[in-house]
N, C-alpha and C positions, 0 to 999 in steps of 0.2 A: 649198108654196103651195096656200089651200085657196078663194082666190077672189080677184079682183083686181073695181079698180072704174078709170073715167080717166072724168071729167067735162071737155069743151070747152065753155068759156064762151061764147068766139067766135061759136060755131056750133049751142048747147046741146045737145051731144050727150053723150048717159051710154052707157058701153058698161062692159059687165057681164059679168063672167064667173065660174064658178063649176063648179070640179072636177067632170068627171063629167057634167054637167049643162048642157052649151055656153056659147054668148054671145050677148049682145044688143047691140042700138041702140036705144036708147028705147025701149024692151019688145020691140021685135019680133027675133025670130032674125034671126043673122047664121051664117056660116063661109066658110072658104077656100076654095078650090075643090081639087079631086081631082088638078088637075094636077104632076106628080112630072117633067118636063123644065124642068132650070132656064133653059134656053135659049127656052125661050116665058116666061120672066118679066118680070118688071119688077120689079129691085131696090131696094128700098127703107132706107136705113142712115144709123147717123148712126157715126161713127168717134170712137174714145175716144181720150183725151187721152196716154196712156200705148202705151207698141208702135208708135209710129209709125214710128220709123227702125229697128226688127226686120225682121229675113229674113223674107221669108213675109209680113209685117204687113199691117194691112188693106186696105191702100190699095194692094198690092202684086196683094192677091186680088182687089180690085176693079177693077184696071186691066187684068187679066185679061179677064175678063168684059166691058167697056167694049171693048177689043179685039175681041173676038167678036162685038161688038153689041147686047148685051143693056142695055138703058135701067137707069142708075141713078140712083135719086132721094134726096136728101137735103134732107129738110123741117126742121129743128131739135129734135124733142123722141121721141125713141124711144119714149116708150109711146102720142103719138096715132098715128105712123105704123106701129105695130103694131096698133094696132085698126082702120085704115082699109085695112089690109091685109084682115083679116078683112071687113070693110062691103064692100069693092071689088068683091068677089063678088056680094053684092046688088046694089049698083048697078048693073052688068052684063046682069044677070039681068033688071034691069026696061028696060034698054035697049030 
């Protein structure tokens, strides 16, 4: 992968990324944050069609987590809730 693009119509958002080089929101930088406890997160997933009744499967490792109390969010489409993963940080930021 040497760059990825996800335009939202809805909400005209272009988020742009490109190896090496970070990512945007309508031009302007975005990123994650630093934080490495996955227990201050907010997960965010969408669950594949396929493994679901597997040991271990995802819904297994997520019920996990949900246990513990860690919020998890299932919006419908995996590659905008990966970029507003990344934006959420901004958004934060200018809180």
């Amino acid at each position: 992968m040497i760059l990825g693009m996800v335009y939202n119509p809805h909400m005209n958002e272009l988020f742009f990324a490109e190896k090496g080089e970070g990512a945007t929101l309508n031009g302007q930088a975005i990123k994650v944050s630093a934080e490495t406890d996955v227990m201050k997160s907010c997960l965010v997933t969408g669950f594949p069609y396929t493994y679901i009744q597997q040991n271990n499967g995802p819904i297994e490792v997520f019920e996990r987590f949900v246990r513990e109390g860690v919020p998890v969010r299932r919006l419908g489409a995996a590659a905008i809730d990966l970029c507003w993963v990344a934006a959420a940080f901004r958004w934060i930021l200018r809180a």
